[in-house]
C-alpha positions as CSV (number, residue, x, y, z in Angstrom):
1,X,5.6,-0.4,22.4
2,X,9.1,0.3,24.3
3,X,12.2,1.3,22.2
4,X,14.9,1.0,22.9
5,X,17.9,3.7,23.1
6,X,20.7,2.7,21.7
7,X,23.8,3.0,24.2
8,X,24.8,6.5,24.2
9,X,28.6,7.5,26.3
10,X,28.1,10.3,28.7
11,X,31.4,12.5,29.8
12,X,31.0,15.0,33.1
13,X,33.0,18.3,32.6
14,X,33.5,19.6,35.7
15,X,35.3,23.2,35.7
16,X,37.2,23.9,38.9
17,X,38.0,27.4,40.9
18,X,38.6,27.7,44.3
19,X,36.0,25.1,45.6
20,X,37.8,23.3,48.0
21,X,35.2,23.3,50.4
22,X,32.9,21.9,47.8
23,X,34.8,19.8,45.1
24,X,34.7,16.5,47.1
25,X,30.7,16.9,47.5
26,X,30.3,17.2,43.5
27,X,32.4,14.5,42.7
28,X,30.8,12.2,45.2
29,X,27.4,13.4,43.2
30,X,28.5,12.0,40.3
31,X,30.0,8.7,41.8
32,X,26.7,8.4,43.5
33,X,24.5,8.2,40.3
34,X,22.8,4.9,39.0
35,X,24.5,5.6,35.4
36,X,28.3,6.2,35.6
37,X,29.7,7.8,32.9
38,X,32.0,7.2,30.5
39,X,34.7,9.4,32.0
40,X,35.1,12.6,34.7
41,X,37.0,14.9,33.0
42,X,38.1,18.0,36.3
43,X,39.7,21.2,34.8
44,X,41.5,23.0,37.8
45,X,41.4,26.8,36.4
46,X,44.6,28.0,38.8
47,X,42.9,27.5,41.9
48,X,45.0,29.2,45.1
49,X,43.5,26.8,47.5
50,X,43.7,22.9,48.1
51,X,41.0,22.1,45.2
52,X,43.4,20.4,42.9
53,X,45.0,18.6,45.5
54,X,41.3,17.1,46.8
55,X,39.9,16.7,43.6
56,X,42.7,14.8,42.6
57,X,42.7,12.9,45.4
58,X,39.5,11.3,45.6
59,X,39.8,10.7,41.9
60,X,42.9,8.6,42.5
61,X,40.6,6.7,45.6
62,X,37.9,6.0,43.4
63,X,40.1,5.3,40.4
64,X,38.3,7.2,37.7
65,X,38.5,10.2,36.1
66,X,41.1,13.0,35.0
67,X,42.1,16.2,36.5
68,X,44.0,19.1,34.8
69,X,45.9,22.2,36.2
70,X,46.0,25.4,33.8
71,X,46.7,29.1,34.5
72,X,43.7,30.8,35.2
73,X,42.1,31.2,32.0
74,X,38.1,32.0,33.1
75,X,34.8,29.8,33.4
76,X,34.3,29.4,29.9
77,X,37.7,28.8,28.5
78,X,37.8,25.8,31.3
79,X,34.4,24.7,30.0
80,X,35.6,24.6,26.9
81,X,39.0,23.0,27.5
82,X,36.9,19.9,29.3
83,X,34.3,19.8,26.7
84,X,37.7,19.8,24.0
85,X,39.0,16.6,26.1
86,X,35.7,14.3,26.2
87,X,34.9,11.9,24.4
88,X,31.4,10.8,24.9
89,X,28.0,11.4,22.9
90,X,26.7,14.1,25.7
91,X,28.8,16.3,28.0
92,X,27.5,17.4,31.2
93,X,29.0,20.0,33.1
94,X,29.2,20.0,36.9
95,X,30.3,23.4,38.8
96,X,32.8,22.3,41.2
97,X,30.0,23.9,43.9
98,X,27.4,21.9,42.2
99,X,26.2,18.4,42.8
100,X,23.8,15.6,40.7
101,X,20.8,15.1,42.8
């Protein structure tokens, strides 16, 4: 007999650092999945590069998701401040030099 799940929201945290080189490719990972999910939710933890201004960027293109600036506060404090924003049933987090297969 199949069940049937019954529609569960998924948010992607995705904590950011200094991955300009890399931010585009994980976003794209997640945009490239057969499930989207309910929201993309970027923490930028002070980065000195251009990651904000790419993540944000192809956010805007694609027209979903949110991106946040804060001082640098550490890994887990930016974790935590995406996981604080989402709203779905499940949180994933995506490194910013990570990517979905």
């Amino acid at each position: 007999m199949l069940l049937r799940q019954p529609h569960v929201r998924f948010s992607v945290a995705v904590p950011l650092y200094n991955h300009q080189n890399y931010i585009e490719e994980a976003l794209e990972s997640i945009f490239s999945q057969s499930l989207m999910p309910h929201e993309i939710i970027v923490i930028d933890d002070g980065s000195e590069d251009q990651s904000y201004e790419r993540a944000a960027a192809l956010l805007k293109v694609r027209g979903f998701g949110t991106i946040e600036r804060q001082s640098n506060a550490g890994a887990h404090a930016t974790i935590n401040r995406a996981i604080e924003r989402s709203t779905g049933d499940v949180i994933a987090v995506l490194n910013s030099d990570d990517r979905f297969t």
